[in-house]
RONU-763389 format. One record per residue: residue in one letter; residue number from 1; x, y, z of N, C-alpha, C in turn. Coordinates in nm, 2 decimals. Layout:
N
   residuo   num   n.east   n.north     n.up   ca.east   ca.north    ca.up   c.east   c.north     c.up
         a   NUM        X         Y        Z         X          Y        Z        X         Y        Z
...
//
This chain:
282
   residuo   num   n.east   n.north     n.up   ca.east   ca.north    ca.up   c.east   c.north     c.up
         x     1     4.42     -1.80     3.13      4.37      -1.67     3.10     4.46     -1.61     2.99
         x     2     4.39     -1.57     2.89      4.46      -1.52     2.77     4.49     -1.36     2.82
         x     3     4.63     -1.30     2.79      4.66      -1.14     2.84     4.72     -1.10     2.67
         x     4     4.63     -0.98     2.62      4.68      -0.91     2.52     4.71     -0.82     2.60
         x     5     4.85     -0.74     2.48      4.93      -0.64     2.49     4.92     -0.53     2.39
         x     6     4.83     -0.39     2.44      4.84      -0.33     2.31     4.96     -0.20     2.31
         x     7     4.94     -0.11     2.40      4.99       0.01     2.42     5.05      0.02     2.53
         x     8     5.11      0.16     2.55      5.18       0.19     2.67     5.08      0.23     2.77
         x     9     4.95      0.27     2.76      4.89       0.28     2.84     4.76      0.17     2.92
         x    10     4.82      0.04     2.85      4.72      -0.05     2.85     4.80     -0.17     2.83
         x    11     4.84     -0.20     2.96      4.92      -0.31     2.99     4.89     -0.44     3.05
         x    12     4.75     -0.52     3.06      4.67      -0.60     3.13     4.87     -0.70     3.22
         x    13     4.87     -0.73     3.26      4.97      -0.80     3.41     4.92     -0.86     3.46
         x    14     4.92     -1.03     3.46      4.84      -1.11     3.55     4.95     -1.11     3.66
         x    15     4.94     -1.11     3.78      4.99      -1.16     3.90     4.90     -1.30     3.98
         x    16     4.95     -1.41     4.04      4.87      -1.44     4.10     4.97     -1.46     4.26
         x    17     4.85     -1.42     4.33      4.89      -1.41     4.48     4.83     -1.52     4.60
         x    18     4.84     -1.60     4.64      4.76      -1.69     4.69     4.62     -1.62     4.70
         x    19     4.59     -1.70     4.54      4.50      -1.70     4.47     4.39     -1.60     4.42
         x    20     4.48     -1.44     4.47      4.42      -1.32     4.41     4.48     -1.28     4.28
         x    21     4.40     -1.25     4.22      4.49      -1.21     4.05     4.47     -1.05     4.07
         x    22     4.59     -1.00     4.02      4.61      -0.88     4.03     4.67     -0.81     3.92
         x    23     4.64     -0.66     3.86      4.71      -0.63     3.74     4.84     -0.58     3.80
         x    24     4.99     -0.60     3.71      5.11      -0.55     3.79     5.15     -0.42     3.65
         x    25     5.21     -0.35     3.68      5.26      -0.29     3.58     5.35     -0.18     3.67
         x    26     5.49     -0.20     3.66      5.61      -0.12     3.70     5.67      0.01     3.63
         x    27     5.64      0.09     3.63      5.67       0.21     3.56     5.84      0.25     3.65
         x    28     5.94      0.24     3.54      6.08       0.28     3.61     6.14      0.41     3.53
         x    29     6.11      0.52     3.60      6.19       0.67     3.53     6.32      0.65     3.55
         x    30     6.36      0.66     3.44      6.53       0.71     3.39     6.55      0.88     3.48
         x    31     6.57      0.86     3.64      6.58       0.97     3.65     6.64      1.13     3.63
         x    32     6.77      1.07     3.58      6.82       1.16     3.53     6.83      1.22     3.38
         x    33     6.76      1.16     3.32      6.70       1.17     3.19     6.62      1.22     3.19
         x    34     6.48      1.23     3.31      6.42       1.29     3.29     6.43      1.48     3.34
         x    35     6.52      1.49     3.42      6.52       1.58     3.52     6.63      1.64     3.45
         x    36     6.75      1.66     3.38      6.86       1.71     3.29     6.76      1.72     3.17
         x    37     6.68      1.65     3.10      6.62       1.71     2.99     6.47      1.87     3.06
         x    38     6.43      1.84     3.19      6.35       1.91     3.19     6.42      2.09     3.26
         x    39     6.56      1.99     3.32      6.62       2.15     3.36     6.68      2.21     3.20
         x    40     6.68      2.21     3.08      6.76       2.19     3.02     6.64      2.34     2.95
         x    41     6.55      2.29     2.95      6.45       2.37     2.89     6.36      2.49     2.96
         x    42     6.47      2.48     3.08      6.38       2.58     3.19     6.48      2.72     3.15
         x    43     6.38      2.82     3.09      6.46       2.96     3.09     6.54      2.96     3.20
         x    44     6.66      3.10     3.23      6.72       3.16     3.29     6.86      3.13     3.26
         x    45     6.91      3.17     3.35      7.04       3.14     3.37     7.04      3.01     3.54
         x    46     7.14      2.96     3.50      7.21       2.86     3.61     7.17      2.89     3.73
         x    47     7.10      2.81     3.87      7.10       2.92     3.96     6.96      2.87     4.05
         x    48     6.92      2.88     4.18      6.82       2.84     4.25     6.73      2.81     4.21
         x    49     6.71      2.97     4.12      6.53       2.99     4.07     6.48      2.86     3.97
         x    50     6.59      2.83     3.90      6.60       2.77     3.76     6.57      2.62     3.82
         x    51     6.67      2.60     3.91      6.65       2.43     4.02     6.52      2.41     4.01
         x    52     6.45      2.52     4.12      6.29       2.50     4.15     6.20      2.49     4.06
         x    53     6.23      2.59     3.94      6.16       2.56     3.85     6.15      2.42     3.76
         x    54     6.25      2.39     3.79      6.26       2.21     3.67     6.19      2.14     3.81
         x    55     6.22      2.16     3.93      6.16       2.06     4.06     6.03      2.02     3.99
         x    56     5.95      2.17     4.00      5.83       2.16     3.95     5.73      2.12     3.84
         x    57     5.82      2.17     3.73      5.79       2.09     3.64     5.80      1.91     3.60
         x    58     5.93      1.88     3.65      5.99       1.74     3.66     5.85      1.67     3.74
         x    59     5.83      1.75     3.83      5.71       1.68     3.92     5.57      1.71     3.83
         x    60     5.55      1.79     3.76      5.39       1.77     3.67     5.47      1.65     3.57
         x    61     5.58      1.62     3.52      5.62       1.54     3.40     5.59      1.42     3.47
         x    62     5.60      1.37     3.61      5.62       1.23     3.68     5.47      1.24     3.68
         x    63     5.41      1.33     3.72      5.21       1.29     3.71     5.17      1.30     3.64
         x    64     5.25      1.35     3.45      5.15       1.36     3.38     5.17      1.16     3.31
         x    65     5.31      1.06     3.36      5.34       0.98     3.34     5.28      0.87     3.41
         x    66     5.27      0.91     3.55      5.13       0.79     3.65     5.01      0.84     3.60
         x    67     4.98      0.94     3.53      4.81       0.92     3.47     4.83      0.84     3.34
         x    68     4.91      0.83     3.32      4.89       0.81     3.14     4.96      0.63     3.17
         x    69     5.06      0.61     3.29      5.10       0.43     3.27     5.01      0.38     3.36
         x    70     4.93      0.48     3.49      4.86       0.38     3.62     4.98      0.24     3.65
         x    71     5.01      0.29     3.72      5.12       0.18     3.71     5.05      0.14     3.88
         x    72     5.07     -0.01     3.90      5.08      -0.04     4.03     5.21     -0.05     4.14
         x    73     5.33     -0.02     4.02      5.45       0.02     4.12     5.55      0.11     4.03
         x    74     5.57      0.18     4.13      5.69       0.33     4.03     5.80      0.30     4.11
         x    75     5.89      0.38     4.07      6.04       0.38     4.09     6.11      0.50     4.00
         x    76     6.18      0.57     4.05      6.28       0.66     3.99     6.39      0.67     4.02
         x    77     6.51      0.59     3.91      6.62       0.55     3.93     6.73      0.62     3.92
         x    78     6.84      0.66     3.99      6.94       0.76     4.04     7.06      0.67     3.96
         x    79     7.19      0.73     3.86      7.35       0.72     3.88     7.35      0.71     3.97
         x    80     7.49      0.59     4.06      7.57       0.64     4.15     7.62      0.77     4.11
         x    81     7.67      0.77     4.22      7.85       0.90     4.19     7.93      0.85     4.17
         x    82     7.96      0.69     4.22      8.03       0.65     4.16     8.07      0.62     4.06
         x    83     8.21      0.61     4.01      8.22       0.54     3.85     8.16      0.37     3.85
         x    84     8.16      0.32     3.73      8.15       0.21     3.77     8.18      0.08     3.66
         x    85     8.17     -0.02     3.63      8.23      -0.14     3.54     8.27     -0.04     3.42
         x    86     8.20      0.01     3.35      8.24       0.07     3.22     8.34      0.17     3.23
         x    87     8.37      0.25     3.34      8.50       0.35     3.33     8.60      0.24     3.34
         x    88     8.60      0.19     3.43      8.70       0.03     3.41     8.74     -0.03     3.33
         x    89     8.66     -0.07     3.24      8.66      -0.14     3.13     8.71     -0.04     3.04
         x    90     8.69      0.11     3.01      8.72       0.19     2.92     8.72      0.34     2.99
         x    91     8.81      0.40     2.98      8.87       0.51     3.06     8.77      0.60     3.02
         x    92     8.75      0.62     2.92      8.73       0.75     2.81     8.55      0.71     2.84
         x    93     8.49      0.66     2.86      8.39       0.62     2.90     8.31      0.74     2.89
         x    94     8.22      0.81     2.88      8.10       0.94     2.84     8.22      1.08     2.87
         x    95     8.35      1.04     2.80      8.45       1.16     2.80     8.41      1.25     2.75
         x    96     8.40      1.36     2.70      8.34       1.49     2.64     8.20      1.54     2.69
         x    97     8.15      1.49     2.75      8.01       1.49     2.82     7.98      1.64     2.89
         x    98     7.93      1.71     2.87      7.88       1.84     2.93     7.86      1.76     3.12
         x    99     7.94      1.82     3.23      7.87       1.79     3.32     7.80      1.86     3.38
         x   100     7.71      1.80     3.48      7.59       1.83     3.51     7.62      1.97     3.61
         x   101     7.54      2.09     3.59      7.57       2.21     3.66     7.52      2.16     3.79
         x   102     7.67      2.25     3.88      7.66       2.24     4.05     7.54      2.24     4.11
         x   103     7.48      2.38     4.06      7.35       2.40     4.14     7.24      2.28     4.10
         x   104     7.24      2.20     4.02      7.15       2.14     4.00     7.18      2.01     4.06
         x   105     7.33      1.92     4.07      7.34       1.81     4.15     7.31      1.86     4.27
         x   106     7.31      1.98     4.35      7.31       2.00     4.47     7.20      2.00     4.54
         x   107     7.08      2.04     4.40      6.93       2.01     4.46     6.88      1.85     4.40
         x   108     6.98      1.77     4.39      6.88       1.66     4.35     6.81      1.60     4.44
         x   109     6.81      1.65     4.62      6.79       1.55     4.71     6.62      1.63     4.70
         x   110     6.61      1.76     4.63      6.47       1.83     4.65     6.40      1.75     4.54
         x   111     6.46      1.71     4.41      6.40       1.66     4.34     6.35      1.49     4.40
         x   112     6.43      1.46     4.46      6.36       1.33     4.54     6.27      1.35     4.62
         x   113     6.28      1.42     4.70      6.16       1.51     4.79     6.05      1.50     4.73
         x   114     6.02      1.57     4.60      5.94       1.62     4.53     5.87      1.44     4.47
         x   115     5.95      1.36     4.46      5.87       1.26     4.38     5.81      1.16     4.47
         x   116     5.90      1.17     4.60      5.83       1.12     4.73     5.73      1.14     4.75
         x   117     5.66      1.29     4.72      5.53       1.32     4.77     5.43      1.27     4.67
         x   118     5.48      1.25     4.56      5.40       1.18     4.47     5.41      1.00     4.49
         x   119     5.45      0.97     4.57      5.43       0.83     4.59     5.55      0.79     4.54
         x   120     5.63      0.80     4.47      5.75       0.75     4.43     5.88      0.74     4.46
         x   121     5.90      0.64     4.51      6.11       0.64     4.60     6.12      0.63     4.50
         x   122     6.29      0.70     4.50      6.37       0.70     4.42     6.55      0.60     4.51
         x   123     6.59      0.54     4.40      6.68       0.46     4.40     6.83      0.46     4.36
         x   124     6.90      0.41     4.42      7.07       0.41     4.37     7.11      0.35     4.39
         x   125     7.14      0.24     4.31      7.31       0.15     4.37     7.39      0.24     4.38
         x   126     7.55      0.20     4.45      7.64       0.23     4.49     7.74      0.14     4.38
         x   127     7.82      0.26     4.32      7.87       0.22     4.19     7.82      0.18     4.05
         x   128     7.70      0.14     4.08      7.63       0.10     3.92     7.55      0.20     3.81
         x   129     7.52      0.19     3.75      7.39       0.35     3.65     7.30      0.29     3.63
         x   130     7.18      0.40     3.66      7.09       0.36     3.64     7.00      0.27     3.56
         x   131     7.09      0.27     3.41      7.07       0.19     3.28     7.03      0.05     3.32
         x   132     7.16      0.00     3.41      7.18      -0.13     3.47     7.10     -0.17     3.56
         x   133     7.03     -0.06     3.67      6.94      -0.13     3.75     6.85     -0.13     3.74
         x   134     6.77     -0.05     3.59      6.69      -0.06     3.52     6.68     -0.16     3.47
         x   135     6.76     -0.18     3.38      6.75      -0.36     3.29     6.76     -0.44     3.35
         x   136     6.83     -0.45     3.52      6.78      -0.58     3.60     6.63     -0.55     3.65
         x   137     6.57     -0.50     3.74      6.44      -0.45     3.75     6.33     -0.52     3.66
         x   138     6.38     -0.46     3.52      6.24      -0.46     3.41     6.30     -0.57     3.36
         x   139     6.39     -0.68     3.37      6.40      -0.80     3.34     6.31     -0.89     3.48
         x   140     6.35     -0.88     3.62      6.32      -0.95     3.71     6.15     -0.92     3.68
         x   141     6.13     -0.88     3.63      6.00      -0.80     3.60     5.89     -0.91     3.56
         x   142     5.98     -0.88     3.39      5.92      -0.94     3.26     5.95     -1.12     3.26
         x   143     6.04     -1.17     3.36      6.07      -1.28     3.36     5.94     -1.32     3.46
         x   144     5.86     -1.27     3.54      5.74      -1.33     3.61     5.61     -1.32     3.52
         x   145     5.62     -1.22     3.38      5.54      -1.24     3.26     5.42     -1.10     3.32
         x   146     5.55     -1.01     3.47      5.47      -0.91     3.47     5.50     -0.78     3.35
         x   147     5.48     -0.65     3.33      5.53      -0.58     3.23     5.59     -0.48     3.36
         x   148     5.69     -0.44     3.29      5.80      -0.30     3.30     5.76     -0.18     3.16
         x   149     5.74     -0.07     3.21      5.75       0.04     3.12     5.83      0.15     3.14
         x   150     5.93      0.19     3.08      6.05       0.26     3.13     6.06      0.36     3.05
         x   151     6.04      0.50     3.13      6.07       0.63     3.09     6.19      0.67     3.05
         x   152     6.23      0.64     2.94      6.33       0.74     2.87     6.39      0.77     2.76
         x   153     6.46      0.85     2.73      6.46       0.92     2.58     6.61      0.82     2.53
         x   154     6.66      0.77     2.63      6.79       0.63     2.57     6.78      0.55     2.52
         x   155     6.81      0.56     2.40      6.85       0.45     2.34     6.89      0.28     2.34
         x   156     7.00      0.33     2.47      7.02       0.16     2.49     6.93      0.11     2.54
         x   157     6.82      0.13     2.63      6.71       0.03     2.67     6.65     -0.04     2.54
         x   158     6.67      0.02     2.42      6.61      -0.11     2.27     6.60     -0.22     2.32
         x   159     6.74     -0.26     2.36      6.81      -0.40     2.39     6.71     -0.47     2.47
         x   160     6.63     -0.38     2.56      6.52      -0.46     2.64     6.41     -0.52     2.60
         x   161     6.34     -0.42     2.47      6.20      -0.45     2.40     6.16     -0.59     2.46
         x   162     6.08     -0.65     2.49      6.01      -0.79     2.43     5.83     -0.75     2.47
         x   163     5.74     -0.85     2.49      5.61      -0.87     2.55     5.64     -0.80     2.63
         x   164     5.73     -0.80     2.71      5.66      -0.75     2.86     5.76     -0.60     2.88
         x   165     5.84     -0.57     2.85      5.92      -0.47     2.86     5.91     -0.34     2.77
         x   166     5.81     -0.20     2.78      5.83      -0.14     2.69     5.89      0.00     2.74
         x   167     5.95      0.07     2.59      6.02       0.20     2.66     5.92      0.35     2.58
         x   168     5.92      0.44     2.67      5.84       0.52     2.63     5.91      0.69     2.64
         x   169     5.89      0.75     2.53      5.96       0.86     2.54     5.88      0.96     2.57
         x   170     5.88      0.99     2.69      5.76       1.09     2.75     5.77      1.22     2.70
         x   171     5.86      1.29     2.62      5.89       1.38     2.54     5.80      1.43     2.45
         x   172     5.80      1.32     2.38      5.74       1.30     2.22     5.64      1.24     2.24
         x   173     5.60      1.18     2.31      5.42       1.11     2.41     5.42      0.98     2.31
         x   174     5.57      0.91     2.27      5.54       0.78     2.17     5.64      0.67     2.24
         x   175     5.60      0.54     2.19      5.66       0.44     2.27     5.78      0.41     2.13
         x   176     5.89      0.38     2.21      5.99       0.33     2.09     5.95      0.21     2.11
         x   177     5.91      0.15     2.00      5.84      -0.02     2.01     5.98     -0.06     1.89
         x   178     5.92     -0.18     1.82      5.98      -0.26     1.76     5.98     -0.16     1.64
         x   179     5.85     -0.13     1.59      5.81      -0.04     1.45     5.94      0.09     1.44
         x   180     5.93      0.17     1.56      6.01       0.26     1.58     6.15      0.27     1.53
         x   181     6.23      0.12     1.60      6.34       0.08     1.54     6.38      0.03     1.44
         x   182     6.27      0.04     1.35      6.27      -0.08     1.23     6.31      0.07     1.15
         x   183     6.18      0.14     1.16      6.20       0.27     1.12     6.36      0.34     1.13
         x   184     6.37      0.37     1.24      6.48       0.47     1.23     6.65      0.47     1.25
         x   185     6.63      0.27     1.27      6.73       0.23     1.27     6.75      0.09     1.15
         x   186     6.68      0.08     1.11      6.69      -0.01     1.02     6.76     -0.13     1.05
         x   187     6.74     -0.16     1.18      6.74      -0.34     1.19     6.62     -0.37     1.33
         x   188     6.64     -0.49     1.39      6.53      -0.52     1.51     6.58     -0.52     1.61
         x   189     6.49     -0.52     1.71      6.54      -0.47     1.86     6.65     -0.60     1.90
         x   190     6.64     -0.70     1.83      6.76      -0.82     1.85     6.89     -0.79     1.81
         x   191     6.90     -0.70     1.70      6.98      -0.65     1.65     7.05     -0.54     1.73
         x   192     6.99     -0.50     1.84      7.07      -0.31     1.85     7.21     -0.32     1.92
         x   193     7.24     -0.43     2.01      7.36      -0.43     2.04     7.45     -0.40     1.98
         x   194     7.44     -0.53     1.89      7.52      -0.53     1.76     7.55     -0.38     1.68
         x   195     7.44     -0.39     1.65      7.42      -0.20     1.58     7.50     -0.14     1.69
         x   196     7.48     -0.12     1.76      7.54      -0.02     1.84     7.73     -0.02     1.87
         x   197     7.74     -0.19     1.84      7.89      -0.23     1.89     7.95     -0.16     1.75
         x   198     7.86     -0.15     1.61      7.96      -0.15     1.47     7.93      0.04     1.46
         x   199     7.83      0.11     1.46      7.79       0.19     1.41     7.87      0.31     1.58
         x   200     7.86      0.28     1.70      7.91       0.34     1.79     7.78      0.39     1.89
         x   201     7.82      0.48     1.99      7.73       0.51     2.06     7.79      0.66     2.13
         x   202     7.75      0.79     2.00      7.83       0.87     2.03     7.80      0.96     2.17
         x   203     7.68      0.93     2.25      7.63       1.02     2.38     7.76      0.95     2.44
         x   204     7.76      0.89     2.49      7.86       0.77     2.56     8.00      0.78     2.52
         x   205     8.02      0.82     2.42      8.16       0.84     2.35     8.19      0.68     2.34
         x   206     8.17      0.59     2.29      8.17       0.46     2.26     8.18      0.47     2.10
         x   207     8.23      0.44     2.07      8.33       0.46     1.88     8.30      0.37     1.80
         x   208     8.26      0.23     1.85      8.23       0.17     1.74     8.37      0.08     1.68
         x   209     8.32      0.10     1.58      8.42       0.14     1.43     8.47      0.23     1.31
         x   210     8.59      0.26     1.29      8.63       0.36     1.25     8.52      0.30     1.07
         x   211     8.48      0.41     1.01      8.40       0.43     0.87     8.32      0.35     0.86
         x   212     8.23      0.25     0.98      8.09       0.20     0.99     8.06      0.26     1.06
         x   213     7.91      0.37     0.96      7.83       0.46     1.02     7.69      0.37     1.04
         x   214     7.56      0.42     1.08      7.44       0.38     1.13     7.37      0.28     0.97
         x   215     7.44      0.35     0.84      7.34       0.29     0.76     7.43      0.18     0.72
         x   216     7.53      0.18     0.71      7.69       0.08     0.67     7.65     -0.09     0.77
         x   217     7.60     -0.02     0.91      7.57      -0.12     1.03     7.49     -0.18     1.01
         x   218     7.36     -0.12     0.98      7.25      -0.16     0.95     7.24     -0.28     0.83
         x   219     7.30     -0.21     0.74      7.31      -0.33     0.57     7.37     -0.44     0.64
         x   220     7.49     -0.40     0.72      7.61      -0.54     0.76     7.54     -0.67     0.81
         x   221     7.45     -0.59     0.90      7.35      -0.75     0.99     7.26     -0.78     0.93
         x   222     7.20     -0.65     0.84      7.12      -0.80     0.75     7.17     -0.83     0.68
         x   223     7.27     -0.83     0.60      7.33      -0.93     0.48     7.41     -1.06     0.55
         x   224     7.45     -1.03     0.65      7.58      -1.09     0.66     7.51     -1.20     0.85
         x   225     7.42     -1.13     0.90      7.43      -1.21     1.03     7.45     -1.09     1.14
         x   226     7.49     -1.17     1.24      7.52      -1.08     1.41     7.64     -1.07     1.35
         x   227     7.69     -0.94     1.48      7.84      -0.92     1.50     7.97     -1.01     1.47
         x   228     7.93     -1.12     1.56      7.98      -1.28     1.52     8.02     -1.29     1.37
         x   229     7.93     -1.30     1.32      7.92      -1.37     1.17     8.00     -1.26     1.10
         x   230     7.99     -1.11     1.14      8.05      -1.01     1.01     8.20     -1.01     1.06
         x   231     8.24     -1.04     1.17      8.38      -1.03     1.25     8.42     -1.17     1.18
         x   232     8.38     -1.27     1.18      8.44      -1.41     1.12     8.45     -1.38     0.96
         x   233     8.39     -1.30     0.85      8.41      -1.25     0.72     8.50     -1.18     0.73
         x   234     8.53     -1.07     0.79      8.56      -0.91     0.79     8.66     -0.90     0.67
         x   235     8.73     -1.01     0.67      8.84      -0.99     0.58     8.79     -1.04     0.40
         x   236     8.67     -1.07     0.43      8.65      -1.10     0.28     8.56     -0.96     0.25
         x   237     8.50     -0.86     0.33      8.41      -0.71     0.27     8.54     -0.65     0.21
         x   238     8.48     -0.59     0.11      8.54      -0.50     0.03     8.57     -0.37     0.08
         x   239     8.66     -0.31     0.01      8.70      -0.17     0.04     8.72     -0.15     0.21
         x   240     8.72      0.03     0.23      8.73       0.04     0.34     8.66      0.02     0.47
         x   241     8.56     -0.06     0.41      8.47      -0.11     0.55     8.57     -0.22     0.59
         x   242     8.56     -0.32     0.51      8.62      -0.44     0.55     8.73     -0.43     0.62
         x   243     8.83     -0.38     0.62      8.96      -0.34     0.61     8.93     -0.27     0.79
         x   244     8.83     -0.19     0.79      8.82      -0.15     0.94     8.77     -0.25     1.01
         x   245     8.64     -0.31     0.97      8.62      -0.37     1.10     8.73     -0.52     1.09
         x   246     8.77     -0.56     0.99      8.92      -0.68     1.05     9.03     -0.59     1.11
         x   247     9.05     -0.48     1.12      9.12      -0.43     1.20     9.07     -0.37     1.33
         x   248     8.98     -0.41     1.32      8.90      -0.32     1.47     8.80     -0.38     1.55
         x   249     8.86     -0.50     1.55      8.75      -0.62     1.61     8.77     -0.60     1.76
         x   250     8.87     -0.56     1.78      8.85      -0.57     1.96     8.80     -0.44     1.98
         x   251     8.78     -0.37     1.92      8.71      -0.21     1.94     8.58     -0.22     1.90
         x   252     8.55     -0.35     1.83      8.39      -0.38     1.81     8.32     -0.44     1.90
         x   253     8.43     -0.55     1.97      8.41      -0.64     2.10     8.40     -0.57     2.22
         x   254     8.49     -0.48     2.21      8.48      -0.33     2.30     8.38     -0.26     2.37
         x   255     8.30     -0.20     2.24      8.18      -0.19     2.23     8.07     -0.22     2.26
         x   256     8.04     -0.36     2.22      7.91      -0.47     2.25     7.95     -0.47     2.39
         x   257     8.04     -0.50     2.47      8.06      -0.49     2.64     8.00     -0.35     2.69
         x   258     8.02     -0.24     2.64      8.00      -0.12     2.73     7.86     -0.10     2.66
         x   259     7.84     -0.13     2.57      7.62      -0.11     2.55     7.56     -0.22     2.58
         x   260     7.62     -0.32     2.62      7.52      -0.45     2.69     7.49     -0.39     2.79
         x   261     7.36     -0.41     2.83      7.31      -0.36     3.00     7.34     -0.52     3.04
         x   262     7.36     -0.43     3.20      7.34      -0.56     3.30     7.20     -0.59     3.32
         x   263     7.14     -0.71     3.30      7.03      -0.74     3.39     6.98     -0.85     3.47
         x   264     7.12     -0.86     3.56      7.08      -0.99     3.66     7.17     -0.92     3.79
         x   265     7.18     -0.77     3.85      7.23      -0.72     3.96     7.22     -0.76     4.08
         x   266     7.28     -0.79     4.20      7.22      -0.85     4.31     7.20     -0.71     4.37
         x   267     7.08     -0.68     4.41      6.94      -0.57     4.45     6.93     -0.49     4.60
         x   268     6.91     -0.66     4.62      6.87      -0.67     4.77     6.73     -0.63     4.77
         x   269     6.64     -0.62     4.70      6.45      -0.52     4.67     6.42     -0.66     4.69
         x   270     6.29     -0.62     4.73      6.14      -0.68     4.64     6.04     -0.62     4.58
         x   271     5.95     -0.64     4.50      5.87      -0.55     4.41     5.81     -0.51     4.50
         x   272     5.76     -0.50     4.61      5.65      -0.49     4.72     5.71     -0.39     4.75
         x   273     5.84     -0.36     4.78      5.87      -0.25     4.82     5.89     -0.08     4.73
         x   274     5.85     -0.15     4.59      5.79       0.02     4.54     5.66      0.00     4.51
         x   275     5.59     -0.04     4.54      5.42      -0.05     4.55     5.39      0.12     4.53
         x   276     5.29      0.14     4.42      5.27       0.31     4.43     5.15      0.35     4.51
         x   277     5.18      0.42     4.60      5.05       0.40     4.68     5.00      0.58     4.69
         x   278     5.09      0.68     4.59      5.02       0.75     4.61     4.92      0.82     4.48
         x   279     4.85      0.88     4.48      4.78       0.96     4.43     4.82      1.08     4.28
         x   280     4.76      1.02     4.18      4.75       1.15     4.06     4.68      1.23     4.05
         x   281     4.75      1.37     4.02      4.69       1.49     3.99     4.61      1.52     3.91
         x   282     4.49      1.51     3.84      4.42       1.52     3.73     4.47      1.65     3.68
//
């Protein structure tokens, strides 16, 4: 059976089940991405009314996203509280970071509430982020040749793009596809690690390297190859590029470790167990 791929909303998913074929398609919200961008834009000041009001909205944003993915299994994925491999690995880890106001970590168990009634558990490892059990998920996904489509406005999921894995920015109602990044980052979704290890990853406070900016990054991997290949030159680029990244290779190496997602977590799930069984709002 031949399966074309066109859009975010049109994801054909063969499953076969002793011997029923079934369409699969896993819709995974970045949930804190989505619920910090929608309290972000709710008038008032700080404070109950303000909570309720993102509850509610956050909840028309998760239906207006099961009408538009029909997904046959949802998920909306929680931070630990805990820290986790990347503060380890690097202290300073999303240091400067606005944290998230009191009253609003305090109602997130209402915002679970709220997506429950829409059919959708919501999820957390203990220690890991979301990012991570996302890219395991929508890999264990896309490695059975089902599709994952993952709600969020981050950037690091690029790294995921392929056939089966797409990211959609419910925001802007557009899928960051392959075109997207060609566009606005000027290399391919094979490339963003890399991009990300030389040019930096300022949400995250992840640095990069010192005077390789986005467009500096961009030229480097096409002329020259992956990270690899420009770290084995470094000493033959000219001027002040060259000179930083042969000086700043383990701050480049650095890097590519804290924007690589994880995607092989031990779970303990099965897909069966976020089955969406409930009902969209027209």
């Amino acid at each position: 059976m031949e399966v074309k791929f066109c859009n975010y909303r049109q994801y054909p998913i063969v499953l076969s089940c002793r011997g029923i074929i079934m369409n699969v398609k896993f819709l995974l919200v970045d949930a804190l991405n989505l619920i910090r961008r929608v309290y972000a834009a709710q008038p008032g000041e700080d404070g109950p009314d303000r909570v309720e009001g993102a509850i509610t909205a956050t909840n028309q944003s998760l239906q207006r996203a099961l009408r538009e993915a029909q997904p046959t299994h949802a998920l909306c994925v929680f931070d630990s509280k805990e820290r986790g491999w990347r503060h380890r690995l690097f202290a300073d880890y999303k240091a400067g970071r606005d944290p998230m106001p009191a009253v609003l970590e305090k109602g997130l168990k209402k915002f679970e509430e709220s997506f429950l009634q829409s059919g959708v558990s919501s999820f957390t490892v203990a220690g890991e982020e979301a990012d991570d059990v996302i890219a395991t998920l929508a890999s264990k996904v896309a490695a059975r040749e089902d599709h994952a489509v993952i709600l969020s406005t981050d950037k690091v999921f690029i790294q995921l793009l392929d056939d089966f894995i797409s990211l959609h920015d419910h925001f802007n109602n557009r899928d960051l596809d392959s075109t997207y990044v060609v566009n606005k980052f000027g290399v391919t979704t094979g490339q963003f690690i890399d991009f990300l290890a030389l040019a930096g990853d300022k949400t995250n406070n992840i640095n990069g390297v010192p005077s390789v900016g986005p467009k500096t990054a961009a030229r480097l991997l096409k002329e020259i190859g992956t990270l690899n290949d420009i770290l084995a030159v470094a000493h033959t680029i000219p001027g002040k590029v060259g000179a930083a990244i042969y000086g700043h290779r383990e701050d480049a190496l650095l890097s590519r470790s804290l924007v690589s997602l994880q995607r092989d977590l031990s779970l303990g799930v099965n897909l069966k167990d976020f089955r969406f069984r409930g009902k969209t709002i027209q």
